[in-house]
Structures are given as C-alpha cells and as structure tokens.
NUGU-808117 format. One line per field, with one value per residue (C-alpha): y, x, z; residue in three letters; residue number from 1. Coordinates in nm, 3 decimals. Each point is the difference from the previous one (the first is absolute). Layout:
<atoms>
v	(Y, ...)
u	(X, ...)
w	(Z, ...)
type	(ALA, ...)
seq	(NUM, ...)
</atoms>
This chain:
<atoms>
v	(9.093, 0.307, -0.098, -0.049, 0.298, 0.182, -0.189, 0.123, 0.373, -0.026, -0.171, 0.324, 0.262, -0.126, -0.001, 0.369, 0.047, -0.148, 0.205, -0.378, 0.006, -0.085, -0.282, -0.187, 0.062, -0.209, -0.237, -0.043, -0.001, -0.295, -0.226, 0.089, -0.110, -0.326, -0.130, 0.065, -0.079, -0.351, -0.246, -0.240, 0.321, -0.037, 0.266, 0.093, 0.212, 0.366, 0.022, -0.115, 0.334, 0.181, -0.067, 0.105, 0.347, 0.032, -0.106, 0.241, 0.340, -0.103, -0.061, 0.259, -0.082, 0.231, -0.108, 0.117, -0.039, -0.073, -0.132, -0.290, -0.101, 0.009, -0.143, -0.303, -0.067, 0.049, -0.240, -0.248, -0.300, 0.088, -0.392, -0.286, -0.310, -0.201, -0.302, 0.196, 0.144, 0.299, 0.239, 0.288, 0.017, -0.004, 0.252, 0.181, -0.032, 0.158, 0.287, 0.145, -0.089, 0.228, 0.250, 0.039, 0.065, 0.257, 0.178, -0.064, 0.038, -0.299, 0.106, -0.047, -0.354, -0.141, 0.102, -0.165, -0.344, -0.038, 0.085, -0.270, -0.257, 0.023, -0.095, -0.358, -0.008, 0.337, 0.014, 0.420, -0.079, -0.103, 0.380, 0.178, 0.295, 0.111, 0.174, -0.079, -0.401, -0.003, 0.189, -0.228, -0.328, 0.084, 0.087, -0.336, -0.192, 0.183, -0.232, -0.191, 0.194, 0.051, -0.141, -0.386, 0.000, 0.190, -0.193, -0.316, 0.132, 0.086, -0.371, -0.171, 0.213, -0.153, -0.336, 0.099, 0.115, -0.353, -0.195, -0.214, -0.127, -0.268, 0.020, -0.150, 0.186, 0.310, 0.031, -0.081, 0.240, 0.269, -0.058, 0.033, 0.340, 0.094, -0.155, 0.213, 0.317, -0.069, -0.093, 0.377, 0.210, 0.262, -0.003, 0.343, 0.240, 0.349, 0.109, 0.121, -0.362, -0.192, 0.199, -0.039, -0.380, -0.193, -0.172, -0.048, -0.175, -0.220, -0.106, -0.083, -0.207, -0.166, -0.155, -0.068, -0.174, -0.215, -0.077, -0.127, -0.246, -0.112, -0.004, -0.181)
u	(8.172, -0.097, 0.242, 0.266, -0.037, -0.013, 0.351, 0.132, -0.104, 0.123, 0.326, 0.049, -0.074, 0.240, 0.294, -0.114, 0.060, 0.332, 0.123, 0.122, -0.013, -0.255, 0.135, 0.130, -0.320, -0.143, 0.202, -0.098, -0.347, 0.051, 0.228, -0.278, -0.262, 0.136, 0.073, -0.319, -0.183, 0.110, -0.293, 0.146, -0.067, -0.327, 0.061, 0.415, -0.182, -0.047, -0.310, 0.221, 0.226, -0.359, -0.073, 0.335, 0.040, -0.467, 0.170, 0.259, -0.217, -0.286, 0.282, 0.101, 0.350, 0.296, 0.199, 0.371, 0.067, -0.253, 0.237, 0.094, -0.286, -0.189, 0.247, 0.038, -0.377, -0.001, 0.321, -0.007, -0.203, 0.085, 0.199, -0.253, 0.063, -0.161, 0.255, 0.262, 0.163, 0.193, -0.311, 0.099, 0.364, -0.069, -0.295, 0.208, 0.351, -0.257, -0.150, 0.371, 0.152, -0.319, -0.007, 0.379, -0.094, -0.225, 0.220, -0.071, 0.289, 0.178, -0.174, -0.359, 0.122, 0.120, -0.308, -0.243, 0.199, 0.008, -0.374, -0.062, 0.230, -0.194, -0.260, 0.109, -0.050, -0.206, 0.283, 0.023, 0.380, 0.093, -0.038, -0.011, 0.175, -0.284, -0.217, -0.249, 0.010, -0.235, -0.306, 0.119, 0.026, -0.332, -0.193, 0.120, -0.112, -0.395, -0.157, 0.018, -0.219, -0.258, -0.418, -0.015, -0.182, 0.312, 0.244, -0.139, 0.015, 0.375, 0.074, -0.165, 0.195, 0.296, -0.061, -0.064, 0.364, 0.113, -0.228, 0.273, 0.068, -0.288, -0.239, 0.162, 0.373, -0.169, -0.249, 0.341, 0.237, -0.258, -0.117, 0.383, 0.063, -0.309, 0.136, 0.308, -0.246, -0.189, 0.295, 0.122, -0.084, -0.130, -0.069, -0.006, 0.321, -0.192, -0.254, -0.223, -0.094, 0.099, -0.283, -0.230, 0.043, 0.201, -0.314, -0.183, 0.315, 0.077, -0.326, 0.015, 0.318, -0.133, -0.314, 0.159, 0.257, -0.255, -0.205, 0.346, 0.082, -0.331, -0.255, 0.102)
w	(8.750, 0.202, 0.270, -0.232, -0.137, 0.338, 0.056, -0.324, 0.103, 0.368, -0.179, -0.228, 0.218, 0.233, -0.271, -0.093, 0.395, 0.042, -0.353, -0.157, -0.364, -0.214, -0.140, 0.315, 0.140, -0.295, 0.011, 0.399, -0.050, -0.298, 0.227, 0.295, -0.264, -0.151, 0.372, 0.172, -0.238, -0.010, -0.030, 0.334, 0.205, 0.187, 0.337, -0.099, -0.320, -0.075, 0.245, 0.264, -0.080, -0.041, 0.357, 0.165, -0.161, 0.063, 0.403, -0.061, -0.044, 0.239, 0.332, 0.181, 0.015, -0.128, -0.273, 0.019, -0.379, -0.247, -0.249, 0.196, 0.134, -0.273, -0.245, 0.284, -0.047, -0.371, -0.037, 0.299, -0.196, -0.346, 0.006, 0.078, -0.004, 0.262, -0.024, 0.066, 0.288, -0.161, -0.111, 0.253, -0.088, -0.371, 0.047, 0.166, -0.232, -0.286, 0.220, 0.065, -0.379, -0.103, 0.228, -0.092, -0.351, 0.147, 0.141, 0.389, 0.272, 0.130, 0.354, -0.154, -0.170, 0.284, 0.203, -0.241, -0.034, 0.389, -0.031, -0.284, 0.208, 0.309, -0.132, -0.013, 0.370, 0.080, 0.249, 0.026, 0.161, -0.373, -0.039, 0.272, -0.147, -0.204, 0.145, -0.239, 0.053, 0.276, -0.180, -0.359, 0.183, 0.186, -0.361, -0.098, 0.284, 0.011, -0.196, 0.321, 0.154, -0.238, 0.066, 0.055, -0.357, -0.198, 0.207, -0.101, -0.350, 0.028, 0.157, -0.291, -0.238, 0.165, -0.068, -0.371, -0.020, 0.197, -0.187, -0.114, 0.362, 0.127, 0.236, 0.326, -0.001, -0.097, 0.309, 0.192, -0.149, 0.004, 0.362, 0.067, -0.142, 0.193, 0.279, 0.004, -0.039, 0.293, 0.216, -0.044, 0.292, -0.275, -0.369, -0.059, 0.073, -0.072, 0.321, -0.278, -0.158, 0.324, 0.168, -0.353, -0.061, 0.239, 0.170, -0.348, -0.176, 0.282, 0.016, -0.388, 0.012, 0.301, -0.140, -0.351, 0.192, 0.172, -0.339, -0.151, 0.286, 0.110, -0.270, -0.268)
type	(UNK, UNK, UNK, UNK, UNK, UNK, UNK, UNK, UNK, UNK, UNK, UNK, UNK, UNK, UNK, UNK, UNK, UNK, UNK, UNK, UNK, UNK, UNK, UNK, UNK, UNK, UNK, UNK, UNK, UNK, UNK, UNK, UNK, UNK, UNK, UNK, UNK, UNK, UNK, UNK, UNK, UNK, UNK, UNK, UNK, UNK, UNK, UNK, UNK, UNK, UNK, UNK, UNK, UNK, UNK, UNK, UNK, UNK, UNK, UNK, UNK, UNK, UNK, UNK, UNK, UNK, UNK, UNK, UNK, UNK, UNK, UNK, UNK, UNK, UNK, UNK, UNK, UNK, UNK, UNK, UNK, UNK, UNK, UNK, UNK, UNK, UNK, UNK, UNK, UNK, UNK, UNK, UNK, UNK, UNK, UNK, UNK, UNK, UNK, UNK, UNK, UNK, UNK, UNK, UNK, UNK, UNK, UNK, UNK, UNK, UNK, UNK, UNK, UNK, UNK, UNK, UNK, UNK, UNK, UNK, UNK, UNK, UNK, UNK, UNK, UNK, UNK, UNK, UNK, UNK, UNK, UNK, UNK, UNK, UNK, UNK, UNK, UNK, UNK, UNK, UNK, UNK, UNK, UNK, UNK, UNK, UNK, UNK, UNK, UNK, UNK, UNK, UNK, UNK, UNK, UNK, UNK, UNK, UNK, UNK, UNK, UNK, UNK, UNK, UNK, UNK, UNK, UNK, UNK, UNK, UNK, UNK, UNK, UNK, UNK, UNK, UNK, UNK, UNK, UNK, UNK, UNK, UNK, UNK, UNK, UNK, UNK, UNK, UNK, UNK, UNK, UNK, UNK, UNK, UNK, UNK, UNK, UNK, UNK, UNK, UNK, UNK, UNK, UNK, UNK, UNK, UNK, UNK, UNK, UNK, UNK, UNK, UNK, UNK, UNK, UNK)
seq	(1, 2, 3, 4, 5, 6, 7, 8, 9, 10, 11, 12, 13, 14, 15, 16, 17, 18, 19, 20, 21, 22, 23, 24, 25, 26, 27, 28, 29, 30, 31, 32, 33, 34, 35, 36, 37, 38, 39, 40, 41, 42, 43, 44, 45, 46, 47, 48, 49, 50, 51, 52, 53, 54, 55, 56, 57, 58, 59, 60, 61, 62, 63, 64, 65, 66, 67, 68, 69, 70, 71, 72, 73, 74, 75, 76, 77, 78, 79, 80, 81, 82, 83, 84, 85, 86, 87, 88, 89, 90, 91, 92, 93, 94, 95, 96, 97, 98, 99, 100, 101, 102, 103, 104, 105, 106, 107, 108, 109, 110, 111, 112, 113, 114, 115, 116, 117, 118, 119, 120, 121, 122, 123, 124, 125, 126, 127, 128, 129, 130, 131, 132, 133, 134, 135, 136, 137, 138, 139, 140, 141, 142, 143, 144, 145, 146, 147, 148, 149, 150, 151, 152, 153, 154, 155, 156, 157, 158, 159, 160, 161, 162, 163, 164, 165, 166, 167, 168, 169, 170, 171, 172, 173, 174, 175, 176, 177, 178, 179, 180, 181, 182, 183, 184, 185, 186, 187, 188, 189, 190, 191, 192, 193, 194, 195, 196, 197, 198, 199, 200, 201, 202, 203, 204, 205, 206, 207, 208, 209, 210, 211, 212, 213, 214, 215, 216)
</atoms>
C-alpha cells in the first residue's frame, strides 16, 4: 500500500509538472491503476514501474525530456496479456490517445510510442531518434542485473504470469529469449548501467539458463 501510494504521489506531482489538467490526469492515474493492478501480474505490476523511476533518480544519466521518458515508463506495460503478442503496440496506441487528450505535441507522442514499441525487442534502433530510448530501454532491462537472490525472485515471478504454459515448452521458450540476450554483444546501451550491471546480468541469465535446460 505504501508503494502504491508513493506511485500515486510521484504520478500527481508529475501532472502538476507537465501543467495537464486535473481531470485527464485522473483519468491517467485510473487507467494506470486498473491495468497494473491486474491480479495475472506477478513482475509486469506497479513495483515493476516503482523500480524504474527508484533506477531513474539514483543513475547519473541525463534525461533530455522528462515527459517522455517518464510517461514511456509509466505507460509501456499498461496492456498485459501474456498470450498475446500485441501488448507493446496496444500499450503504446493508449499512451499517445492519452497524452493527446493531455495536450502533448505530436513530437513528444511519437517519441513515446517508438519508446513503448521497442520494447518488444529492446532493440534501441526501433528508436533511435529519441534520445531518451537508451536510458528508458536500459531502466527496463535492470532487473537483469539485480543480486542472484532478487533475480531469482524476478524469474519465478515470470513463470507465475506463464503459468498457463507447462513445464517442458516453458524452460525452452524462456531459455530462448535468454538465449537471444546473451548472444548480444551488450545488454545495456547507456555507459552508465553497461559499466553498473553488464557482468552481474549476464551472469544471471546465464545460470538461469542452465537451471532451465539441465536440471529438471
């Protein structure tokens, strides 16, 4: 409740910040509410948006507009649906309709869909032309690089949200995405977080991979 209501604040002051009105900013914080609060969200939750914006204000790297990067983290998993293959486009078709109603330019739309897209492959080509995307797509991606303990934590909450696929082609199609994720000559596109948590998250996908393949 106390981080929820930490969210709500963060959420509010924010608005007050960017001068939307009241009432669109309400209606924001309701949609942001009823989606991640969804009980089939075990990691893709509110704590999940806790963590980026805590990663946010204790990195040293420069935002060059708040607005869209923090509307990107606030908006890029507000659809979740772990059967389907659509979530980022329709997470991100909602950001812009809102921020639209708020009153944001065209420029600042456009630069949090490509944000919210990207993240389907954490591909920072998908949109390069923000020059926030490296620091958002990074924030998304720490949780990678967290302790062995907390990682383990966050891979378990994974299989709570694919709890509907069994054992075998789960431990398969999750040691492929992790696959992919090691194959990439870095994870991290900011010096900052590459330098903080390269070594740790590759070391975290590593032995989960093993555990999933080989110890059954």
């Amino acid at each position: 409740m106390h981080e929820h209501s930490a969210l709500s604040e963060a959420w509010f002051a924010l608005m007050q910040q960017l001068a939307v009105p009241s009432d669109t900013a309400q209606a924001g914080w309701q949609q942001l509410q009823q989606c991640y609060t969804e009980p089939h969200r075990a990691y893709h939750n509110f704590s999940h948006i806790a963590a980026m914006l805590r990663n946010l204000t204790q990195s040293s790297v420069a935002m060059h507009d708040e607005a869209v990067l923090k509307l990107a983290i606030w908006f890029h998993d507000l659809i979740y649906d772990p059967t389907a293959k659509d979530n980022e486009a329709r997470s991100a078709e909602l950001a812009v309709q809102w921020m639209q109603q708020a009153g944001f330019s065209a420029e600042r739309c456009d630069a949090v869909r490509a944000c919210i897209l990207a993240t389907a492959s954490h591909q920072l080509q998908l949109a390069a032309h923000v020059p926030d995307a490296a620091l958002f797509l990074d924030l998304d991606l720490s949780v990678l690089g967290l302790p062995p303990a907390q990682y383990r934590h966050y891979a378990a909450a994974i299989r709570k949200e694919y709890a509907w696929v069994a054992a075998i082609p789960y431990r398969l199609g999750r040691a492929a995405v992790l696959k992919k994720f090691l194959a990439r000559s870095e994870l991290y596109f900011t010096p900052y977080f590459r330098q903080k948590l390269e070594a740790q998250a590759r070391h975290n996908l590593q032995r989960e991979r093993r555990r999933l393949l080989y110890f059954f």
